[in-house]
Biopython code that builds the backbone (N, CA, C, O; Angstrom):
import numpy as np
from Bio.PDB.StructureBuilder import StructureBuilder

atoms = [
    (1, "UNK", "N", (0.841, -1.162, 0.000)),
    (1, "UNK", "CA", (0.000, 0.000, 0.000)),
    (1, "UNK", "C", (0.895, 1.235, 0.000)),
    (1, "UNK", "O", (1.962, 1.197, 0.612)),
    (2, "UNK", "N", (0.409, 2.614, -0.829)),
    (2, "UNK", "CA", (1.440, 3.640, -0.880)),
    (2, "UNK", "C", (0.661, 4.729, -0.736)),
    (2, "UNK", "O", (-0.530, 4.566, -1.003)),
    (3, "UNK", "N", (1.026, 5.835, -0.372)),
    (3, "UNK", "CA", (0.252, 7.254, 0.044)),
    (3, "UNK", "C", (0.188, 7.746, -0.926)),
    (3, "UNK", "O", (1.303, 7.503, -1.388)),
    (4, "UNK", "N", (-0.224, 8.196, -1.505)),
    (4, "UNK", "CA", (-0.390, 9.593, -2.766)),
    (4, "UNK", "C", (0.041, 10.770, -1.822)),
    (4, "UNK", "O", (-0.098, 10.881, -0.604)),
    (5, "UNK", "N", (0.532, 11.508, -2.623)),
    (5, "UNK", "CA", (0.853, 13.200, -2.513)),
    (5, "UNK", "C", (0.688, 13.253, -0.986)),
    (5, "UNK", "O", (-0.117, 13.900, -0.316)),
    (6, "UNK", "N", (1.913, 12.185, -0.511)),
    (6, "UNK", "CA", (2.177, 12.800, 0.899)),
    (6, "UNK", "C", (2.439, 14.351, 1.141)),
    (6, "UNK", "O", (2.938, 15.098, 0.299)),
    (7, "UNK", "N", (2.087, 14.671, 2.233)),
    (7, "UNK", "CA", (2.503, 16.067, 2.535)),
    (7, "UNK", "C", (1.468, 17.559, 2.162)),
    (7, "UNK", "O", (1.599, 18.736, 2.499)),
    (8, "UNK", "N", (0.827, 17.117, 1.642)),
    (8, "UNK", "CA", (-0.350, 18.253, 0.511)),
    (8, "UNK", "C", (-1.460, 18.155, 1.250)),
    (8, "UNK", "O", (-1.528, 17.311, 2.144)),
    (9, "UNK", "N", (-2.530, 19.046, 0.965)),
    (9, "UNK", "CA", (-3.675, 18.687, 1.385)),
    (9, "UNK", "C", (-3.894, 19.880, 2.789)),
    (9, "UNK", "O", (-3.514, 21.039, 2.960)),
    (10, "UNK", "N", (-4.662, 18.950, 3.584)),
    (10, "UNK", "CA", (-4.992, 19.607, 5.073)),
    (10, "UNK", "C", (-3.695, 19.707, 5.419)),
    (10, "UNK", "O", (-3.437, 20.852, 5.790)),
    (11, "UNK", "N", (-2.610, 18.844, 5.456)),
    (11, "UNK", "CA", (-1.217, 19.074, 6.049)),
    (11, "UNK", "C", (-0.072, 19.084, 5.353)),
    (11, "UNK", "O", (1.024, 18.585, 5.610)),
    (12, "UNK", "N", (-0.486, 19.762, 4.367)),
    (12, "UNK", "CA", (0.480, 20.198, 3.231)),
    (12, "UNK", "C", (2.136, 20.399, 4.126)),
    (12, "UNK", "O", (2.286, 21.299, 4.952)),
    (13, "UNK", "N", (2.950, 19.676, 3.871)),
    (13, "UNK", "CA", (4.699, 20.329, 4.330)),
    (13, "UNK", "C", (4.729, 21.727, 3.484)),
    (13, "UNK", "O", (5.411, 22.602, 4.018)),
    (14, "UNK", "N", (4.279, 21.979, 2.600)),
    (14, "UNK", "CA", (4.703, 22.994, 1.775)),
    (14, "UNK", "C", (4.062, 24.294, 2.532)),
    (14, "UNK", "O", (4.190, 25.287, 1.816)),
    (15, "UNK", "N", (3.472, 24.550, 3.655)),
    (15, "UNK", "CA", (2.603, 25.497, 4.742)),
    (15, "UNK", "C", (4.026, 26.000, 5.554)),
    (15, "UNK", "O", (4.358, 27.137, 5.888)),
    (16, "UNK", "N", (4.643, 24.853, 5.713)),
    (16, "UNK", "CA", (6.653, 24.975, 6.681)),
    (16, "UNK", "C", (7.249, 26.214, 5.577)),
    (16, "UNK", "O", (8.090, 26.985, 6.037)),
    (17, "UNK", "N", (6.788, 26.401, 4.068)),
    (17, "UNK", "CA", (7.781, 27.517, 3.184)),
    (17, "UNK", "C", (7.246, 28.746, 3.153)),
    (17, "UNK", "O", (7.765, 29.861, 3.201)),
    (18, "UNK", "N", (5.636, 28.223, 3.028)),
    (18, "UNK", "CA", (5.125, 29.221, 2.561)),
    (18, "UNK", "C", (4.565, 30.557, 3.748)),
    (18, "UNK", "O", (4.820, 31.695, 3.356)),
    (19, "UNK", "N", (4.011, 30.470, 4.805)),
    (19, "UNK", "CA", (4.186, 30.652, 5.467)),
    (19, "UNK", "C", (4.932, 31.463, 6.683)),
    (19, "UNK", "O", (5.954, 30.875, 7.037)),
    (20, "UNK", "N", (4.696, 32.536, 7.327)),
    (20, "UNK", "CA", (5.554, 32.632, 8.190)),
    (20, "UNK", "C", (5.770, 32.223, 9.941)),
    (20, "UNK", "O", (5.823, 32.878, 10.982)),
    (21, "UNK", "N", (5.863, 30.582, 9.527)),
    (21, "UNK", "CA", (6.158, 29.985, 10.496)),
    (21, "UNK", "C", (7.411, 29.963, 11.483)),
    (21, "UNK", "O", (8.255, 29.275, 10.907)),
    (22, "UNK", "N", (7.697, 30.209, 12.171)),
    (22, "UNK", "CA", (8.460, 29.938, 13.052)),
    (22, "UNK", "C", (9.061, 29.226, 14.318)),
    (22, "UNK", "O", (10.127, 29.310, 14.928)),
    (23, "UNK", "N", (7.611, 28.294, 14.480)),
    (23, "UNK", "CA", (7.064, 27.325, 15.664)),
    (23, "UNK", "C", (6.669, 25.894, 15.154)),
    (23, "UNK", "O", (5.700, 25.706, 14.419)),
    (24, "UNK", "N", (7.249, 25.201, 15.469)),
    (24, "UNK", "CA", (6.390, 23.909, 15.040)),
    (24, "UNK", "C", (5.734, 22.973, 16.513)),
    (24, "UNK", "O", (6.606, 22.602, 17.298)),
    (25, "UNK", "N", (4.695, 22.717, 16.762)),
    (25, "UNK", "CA", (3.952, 21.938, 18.110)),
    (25, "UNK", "C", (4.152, 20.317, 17.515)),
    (25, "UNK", "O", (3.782, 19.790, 16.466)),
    (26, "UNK", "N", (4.735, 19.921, 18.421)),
    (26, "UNK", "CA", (4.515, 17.997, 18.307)),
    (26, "UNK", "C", (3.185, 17.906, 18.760)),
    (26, "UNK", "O", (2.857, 18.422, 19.828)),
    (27, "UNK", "N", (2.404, 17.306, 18.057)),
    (27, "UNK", "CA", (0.795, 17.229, 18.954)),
    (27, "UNK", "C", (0.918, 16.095, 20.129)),
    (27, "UNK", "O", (1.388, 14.969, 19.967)),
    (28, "UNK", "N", (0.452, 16.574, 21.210)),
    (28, "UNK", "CA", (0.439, 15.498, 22.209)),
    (28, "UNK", "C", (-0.441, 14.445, 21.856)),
    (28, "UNK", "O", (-1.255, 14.141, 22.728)),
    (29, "UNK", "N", (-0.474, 13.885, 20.913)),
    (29, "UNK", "CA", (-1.112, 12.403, 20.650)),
    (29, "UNK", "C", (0.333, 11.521, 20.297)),
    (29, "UNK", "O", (0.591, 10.368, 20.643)),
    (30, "UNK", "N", (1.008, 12.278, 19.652)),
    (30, "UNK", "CA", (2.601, 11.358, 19.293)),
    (30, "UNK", "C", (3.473, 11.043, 20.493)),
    (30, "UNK", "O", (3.945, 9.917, 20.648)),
    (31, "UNK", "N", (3.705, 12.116, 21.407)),
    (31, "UNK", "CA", (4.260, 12.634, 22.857)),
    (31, "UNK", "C", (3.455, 11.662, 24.041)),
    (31, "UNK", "O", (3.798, 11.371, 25.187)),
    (32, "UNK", "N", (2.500, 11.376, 23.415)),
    (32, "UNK", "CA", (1.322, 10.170, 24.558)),
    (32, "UNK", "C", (2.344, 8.777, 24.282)),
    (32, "UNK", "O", (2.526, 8.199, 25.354)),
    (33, "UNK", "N", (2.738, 8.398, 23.638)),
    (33, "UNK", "CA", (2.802, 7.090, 22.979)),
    (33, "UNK", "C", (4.482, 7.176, 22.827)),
    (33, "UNK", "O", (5.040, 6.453, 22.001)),
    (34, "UNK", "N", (5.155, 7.989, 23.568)),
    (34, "UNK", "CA", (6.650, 7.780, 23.085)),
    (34, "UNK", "C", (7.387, 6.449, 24.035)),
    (34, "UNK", "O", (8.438, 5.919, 23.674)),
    (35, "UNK", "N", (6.682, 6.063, 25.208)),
    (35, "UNK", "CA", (7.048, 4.763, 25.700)),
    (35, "UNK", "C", (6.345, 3.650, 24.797)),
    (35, "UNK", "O", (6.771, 2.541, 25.120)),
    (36, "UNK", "N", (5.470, 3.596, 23.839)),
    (36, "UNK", "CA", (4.868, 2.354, 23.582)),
    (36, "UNK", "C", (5.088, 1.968, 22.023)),
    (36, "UNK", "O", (5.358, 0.828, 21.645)),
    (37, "UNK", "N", (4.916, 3.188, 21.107)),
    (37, "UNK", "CA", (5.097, 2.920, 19.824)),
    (37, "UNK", "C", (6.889, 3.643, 19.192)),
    (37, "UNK", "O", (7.545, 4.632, 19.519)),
    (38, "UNK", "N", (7.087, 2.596, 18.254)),
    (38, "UNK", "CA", (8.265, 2.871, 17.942)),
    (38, "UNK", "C", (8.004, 4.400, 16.524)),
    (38, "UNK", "O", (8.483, 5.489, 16.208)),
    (39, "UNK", "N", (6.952, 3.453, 16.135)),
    (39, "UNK", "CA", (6.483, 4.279, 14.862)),
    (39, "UNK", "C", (6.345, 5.809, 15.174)),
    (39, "UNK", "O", (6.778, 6.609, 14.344)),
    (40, "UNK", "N", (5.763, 6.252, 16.327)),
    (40, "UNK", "CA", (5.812, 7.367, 16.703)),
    (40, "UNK", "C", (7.160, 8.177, 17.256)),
    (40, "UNK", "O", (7.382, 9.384, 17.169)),
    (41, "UNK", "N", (7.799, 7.376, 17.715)),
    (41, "UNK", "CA", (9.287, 7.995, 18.038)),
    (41, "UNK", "C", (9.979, 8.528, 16.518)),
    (41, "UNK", "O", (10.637, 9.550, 16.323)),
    (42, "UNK", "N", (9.673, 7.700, 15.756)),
    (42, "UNK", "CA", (10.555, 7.629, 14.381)),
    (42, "UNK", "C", (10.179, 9.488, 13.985)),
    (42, "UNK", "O", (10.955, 10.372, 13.620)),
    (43, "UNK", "N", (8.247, 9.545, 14.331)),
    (43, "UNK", "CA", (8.092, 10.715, 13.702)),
    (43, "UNK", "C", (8.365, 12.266, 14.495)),
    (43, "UNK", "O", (8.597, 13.425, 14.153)),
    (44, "UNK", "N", (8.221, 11.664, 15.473)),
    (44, "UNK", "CA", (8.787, 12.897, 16.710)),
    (44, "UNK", "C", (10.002, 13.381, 16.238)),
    (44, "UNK", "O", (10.299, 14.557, 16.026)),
    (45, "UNK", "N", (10.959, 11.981, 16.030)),
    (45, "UNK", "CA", (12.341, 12.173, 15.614)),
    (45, "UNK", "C", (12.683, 13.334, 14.631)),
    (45, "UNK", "O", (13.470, 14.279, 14.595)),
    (46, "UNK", "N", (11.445, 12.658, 13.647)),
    (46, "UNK", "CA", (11.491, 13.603, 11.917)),
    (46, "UNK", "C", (11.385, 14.846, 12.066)),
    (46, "UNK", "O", (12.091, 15.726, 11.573)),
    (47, "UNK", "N", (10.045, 14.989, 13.098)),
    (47, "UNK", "CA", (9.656, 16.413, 13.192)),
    (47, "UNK", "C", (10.776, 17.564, 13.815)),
    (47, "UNK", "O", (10.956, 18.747, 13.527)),
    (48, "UNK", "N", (11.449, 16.640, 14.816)),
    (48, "UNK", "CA", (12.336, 17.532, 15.533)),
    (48, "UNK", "C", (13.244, 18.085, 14.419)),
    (48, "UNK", "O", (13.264, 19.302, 14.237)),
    (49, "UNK", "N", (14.151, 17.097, 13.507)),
    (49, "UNK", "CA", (15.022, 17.255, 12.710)),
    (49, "UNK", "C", (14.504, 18.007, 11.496)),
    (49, "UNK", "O", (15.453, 18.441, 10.842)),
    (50, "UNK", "N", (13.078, 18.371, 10.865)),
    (50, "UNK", "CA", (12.584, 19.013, 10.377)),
    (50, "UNK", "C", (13.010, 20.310, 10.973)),
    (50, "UNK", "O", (13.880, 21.145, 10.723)),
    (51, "UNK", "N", (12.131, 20.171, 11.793)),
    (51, "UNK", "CA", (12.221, 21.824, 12.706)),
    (51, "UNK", "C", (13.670, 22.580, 12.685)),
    (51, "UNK", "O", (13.982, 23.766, 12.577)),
    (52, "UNK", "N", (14.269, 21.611, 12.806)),
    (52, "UNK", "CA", (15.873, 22.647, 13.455)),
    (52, "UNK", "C", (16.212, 23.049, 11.777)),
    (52, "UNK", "O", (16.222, 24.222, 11.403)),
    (53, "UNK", "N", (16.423, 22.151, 11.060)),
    (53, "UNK", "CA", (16.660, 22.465, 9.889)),
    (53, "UNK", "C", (15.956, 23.603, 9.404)),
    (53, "UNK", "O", (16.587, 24.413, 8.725)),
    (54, "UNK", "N", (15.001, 23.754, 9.594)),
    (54, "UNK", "CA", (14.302, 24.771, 9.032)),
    (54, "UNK", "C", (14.568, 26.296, 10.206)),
    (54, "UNK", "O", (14.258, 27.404, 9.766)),
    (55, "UNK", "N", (14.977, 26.207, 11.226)),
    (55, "UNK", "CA", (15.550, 27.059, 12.051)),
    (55, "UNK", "C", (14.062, 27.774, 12.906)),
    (55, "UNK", "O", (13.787, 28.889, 13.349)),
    (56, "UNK", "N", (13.422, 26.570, 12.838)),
    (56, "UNK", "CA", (12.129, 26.787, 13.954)),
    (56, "UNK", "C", (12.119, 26.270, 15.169)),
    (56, "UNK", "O", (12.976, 25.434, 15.455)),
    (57, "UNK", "N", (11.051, 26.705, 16.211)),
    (57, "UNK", "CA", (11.385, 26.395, 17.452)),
    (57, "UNK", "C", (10.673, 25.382, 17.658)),
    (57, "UNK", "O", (9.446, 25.462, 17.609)),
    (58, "UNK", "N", (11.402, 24.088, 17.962)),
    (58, "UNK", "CA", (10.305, 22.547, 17.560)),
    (58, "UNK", "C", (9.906, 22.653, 19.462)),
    (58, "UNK", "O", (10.737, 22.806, 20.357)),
    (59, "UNK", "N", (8.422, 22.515, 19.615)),
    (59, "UNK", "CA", (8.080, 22.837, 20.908)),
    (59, "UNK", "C", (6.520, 21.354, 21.223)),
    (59, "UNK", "O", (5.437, 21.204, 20.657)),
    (60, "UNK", "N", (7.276, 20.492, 22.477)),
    (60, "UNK", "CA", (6.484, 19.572, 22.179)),
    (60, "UNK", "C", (5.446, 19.816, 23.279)),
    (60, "UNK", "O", (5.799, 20.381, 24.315)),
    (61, "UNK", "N", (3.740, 19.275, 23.037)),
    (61, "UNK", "CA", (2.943, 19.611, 23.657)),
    (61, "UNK", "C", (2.717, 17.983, 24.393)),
    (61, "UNK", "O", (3.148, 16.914, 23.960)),
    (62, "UNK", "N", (1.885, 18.233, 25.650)),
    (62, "UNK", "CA", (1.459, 17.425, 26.221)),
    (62, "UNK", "C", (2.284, 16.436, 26.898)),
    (62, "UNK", "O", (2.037, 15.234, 26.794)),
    (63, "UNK", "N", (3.615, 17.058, 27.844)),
    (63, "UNK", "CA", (4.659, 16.425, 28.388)),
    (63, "UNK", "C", (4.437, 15.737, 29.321)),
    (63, "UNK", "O", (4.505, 16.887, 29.754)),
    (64, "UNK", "N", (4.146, 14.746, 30.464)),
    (64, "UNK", "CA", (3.658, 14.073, 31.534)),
    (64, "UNK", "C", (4.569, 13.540, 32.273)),
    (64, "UNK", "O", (4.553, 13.681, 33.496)),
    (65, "UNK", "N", (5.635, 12.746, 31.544)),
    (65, "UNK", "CA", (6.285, 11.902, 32.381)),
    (65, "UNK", "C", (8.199, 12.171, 32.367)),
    (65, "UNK", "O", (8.905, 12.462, 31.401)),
    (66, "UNK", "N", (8.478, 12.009, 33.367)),
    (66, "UNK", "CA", (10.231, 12.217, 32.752)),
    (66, "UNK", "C", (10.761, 11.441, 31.376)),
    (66, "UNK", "O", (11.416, 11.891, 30.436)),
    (67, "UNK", "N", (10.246, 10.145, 31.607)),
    (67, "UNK", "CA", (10.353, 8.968, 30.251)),
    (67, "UNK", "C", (10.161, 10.233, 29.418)),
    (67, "UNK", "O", (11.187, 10.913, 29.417)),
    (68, "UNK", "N", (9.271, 10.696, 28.787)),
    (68, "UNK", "CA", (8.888, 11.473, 27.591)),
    (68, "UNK", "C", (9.605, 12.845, 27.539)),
    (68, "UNK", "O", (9.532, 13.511, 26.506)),
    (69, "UNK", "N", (10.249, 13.264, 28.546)),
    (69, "UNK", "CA", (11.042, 14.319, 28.837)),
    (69, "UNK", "C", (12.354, 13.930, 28.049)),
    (69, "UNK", "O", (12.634, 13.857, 26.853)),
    (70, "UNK", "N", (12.940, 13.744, 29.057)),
    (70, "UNK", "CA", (13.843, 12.627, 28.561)),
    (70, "UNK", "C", (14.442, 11.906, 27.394)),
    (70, "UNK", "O", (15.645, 11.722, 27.211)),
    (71, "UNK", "N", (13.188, 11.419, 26.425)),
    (71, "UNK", "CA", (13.609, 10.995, 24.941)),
    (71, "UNK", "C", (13.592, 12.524, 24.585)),
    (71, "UNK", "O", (14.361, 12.616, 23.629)),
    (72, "UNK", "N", (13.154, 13.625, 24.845)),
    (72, "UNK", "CA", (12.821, 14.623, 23.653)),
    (72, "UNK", "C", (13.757, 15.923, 24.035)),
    (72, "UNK", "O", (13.753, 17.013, 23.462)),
    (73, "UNK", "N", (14.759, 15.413, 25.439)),
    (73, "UNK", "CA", (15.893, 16.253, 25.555)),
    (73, "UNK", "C", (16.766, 15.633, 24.536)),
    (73, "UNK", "O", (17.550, 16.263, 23.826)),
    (74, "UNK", "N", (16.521, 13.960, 24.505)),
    (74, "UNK", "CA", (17.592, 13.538, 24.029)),
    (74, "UNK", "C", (17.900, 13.904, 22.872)),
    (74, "UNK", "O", (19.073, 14.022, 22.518)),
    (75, "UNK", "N", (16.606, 14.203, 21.898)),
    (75, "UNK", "CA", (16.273, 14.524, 20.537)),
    (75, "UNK", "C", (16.456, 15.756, 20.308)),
    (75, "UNK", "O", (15.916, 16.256, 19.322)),
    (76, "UNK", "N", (17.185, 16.460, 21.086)),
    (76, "UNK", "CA", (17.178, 18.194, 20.973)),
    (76, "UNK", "C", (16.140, 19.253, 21.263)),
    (76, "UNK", "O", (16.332, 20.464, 21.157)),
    (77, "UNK", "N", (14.758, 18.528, 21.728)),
    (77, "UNK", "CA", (13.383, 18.932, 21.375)),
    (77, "UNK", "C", (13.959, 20.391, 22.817)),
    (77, "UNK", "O", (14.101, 20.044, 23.990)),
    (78, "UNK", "N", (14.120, 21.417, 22.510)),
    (78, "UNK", "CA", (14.757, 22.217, 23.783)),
    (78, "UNK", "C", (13.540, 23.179, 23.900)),
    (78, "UNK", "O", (13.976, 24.329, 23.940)),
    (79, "UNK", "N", (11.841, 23.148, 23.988)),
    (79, "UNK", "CA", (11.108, 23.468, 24.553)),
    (79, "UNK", "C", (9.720, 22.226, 24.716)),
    (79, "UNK", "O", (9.682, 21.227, 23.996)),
    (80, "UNK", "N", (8.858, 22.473, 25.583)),
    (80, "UNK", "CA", (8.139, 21.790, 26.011)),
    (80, "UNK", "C", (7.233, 22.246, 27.083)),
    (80, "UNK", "O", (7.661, 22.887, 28.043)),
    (81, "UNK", "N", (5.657, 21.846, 26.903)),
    (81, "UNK", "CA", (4.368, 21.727, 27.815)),
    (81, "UNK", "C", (3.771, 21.248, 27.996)),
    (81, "UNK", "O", (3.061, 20.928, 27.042)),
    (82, "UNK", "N", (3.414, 20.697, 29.342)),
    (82, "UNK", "CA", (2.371, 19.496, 29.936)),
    (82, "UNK", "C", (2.647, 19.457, 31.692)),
    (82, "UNK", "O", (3.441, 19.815, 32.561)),
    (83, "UNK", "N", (1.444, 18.789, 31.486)),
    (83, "UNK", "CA", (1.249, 18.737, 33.307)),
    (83, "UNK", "C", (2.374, 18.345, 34.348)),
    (83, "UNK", "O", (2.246, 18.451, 35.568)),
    (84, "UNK", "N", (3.914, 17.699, 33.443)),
    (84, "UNK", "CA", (4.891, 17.415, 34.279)),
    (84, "UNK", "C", (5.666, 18.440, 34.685)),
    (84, "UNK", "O", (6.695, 18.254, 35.333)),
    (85, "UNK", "N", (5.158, 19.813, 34.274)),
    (85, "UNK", "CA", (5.874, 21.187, 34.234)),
    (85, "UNK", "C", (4.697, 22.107, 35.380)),
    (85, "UNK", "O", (4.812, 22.883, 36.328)),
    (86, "UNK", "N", (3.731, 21.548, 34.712)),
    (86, "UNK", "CA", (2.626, 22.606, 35.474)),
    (86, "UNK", "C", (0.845, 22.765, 35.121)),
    (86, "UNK", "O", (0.506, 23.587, 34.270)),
    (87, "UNK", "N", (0.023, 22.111, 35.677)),
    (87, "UNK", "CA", (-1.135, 22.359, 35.320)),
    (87, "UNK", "C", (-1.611, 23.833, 35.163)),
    (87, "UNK", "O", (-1.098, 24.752, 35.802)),
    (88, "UNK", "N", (-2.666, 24.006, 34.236)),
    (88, "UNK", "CA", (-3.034, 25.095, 33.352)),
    (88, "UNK", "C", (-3.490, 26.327, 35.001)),
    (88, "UNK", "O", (-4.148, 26.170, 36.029)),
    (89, "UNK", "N", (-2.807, 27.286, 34.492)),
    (89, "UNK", "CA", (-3.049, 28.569, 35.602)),
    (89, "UNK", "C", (-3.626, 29.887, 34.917)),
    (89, "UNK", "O", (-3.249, 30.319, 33.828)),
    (90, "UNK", "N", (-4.700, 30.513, 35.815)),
    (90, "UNK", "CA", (-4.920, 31.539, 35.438)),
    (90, "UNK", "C", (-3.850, 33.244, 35.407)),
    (90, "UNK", "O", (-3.383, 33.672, 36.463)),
    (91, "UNK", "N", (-3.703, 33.741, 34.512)),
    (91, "UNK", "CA", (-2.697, 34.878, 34.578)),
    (91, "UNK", "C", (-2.467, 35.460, 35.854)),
    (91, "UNK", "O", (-1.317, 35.875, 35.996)),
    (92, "UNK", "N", (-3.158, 35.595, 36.733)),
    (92, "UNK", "CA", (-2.791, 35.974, 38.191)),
    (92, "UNK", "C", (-1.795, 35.422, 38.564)),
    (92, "UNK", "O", (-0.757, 36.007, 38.873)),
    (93, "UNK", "N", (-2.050, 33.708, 38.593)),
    (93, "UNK", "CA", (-1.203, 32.794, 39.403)),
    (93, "UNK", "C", (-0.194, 32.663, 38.708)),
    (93, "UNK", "O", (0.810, 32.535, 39.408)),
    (94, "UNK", "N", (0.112, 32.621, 36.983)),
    (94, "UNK", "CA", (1.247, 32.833, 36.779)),
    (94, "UNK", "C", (2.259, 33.647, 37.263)),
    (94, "UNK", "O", (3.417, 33.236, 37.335)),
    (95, "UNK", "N", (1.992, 34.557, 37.539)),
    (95, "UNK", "CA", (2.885, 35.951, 37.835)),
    (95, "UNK", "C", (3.443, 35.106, 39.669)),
    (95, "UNK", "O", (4.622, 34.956, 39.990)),
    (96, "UNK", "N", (2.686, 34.851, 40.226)),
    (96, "UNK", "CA", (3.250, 33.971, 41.607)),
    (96, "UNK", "C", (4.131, 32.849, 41.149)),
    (96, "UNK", "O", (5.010, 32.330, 41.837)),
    (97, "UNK", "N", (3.754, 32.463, 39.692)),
    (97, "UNK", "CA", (3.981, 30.883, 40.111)),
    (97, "UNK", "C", (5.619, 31.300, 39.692)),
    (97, "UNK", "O", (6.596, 30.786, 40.237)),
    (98, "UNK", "N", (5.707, 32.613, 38.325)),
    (98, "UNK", "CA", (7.134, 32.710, 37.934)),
    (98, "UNK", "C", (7.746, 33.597, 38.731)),
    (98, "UNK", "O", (8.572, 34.252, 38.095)),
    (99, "UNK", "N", (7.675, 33.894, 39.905)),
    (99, "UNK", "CA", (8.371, 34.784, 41.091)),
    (99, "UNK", "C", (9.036, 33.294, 41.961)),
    (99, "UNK", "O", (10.191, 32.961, 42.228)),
    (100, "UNK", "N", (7.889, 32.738, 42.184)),
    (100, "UNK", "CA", (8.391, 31.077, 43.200)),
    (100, "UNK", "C", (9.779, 30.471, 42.125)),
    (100, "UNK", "O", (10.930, 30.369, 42.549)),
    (101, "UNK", "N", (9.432, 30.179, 40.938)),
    (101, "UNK", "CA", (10.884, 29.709, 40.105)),
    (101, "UNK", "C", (11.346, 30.587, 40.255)),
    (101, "UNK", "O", (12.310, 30.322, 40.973)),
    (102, "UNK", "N", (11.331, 31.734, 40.024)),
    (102, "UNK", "CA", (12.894, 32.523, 39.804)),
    (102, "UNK", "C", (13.269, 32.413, 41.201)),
    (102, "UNK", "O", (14.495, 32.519, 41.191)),
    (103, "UNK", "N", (12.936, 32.281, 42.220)),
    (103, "UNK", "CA", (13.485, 32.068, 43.931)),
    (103, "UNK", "C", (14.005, 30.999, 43.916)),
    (103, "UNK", "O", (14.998, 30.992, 44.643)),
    (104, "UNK", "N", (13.747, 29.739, 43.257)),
    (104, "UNK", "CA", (14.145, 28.301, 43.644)),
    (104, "UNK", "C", (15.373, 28.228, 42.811)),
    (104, "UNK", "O", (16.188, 27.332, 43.031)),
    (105, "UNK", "N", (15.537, 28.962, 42.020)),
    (105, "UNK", "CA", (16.194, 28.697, 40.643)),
    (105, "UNK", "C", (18.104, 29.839, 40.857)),
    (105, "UNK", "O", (19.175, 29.580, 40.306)),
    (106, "UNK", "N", (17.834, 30.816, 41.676)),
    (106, "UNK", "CA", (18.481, 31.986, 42.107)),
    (106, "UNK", "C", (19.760, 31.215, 43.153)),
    (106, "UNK", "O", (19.490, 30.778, 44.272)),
    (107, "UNK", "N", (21.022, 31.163, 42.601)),
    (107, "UNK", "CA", (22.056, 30.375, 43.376)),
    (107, "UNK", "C", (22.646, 31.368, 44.393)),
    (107, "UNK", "O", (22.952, 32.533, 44.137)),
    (108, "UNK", "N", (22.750, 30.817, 45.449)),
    (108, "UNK", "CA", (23.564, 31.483, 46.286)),
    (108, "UNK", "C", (25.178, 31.818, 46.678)),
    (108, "UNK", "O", (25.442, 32.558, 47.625)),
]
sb = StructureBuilder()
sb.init_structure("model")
sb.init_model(0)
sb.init_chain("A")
sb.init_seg("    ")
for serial, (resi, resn, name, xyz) in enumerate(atoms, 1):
    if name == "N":
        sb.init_residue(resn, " ", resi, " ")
    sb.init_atom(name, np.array(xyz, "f"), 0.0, 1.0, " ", f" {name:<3s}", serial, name[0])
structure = sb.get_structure()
């Protein structure tokens, strides 16, 4: 079995040229499955190596576990969001929550 006109369509690659993209999101459905399917690592992989090449900021969504941390430091993936970082806050509590890191984070 073979794909026709990979890449075109609803998820045209050709959107990465045309475009002024600068961000690419791993959807957290691939990022769910990086302990179980290989097939999905392969494409995380792609996407990352897409991204840099293209000199975008490859940023993966839906992070949970160190395991999944972990493969996607390994992969260069150097941003990331999901509940292993921080459940969803309203703008108030952000402003607390990034005063508490910059305190924990501040060497003596």
């Amino acid at each position: 079995m073979g794909v026709d006109d990979f890449g075109t369509g609803y998820s045209s690659l050709s959107y990465l040229r045309q475009f002024p993209i600068d961000v690419l999101k791993i959807d957290q459905s691939f990022i769910r499955q990086i302990t179980s399917d290989f097939d999905d690592l392969t494409i995380i992989a792609a996407i990352i190596s897409m991204g840099k090449s293209l000199k975008h900021v490859v940023v993966a969504e839906g992070i949970e576990t160190d395991q999944q941390r972990a493969y996607l430091q390994s992969h260069h993936c150097e941003e990331g969001r999901g509940y292993l970082f921080s459940r969803p806050v309203v703008a108030s509590q952000l402003v607390d929550l990034l005063r508490l890191n910059a305190k924990e984070t501040v060497v003596h």
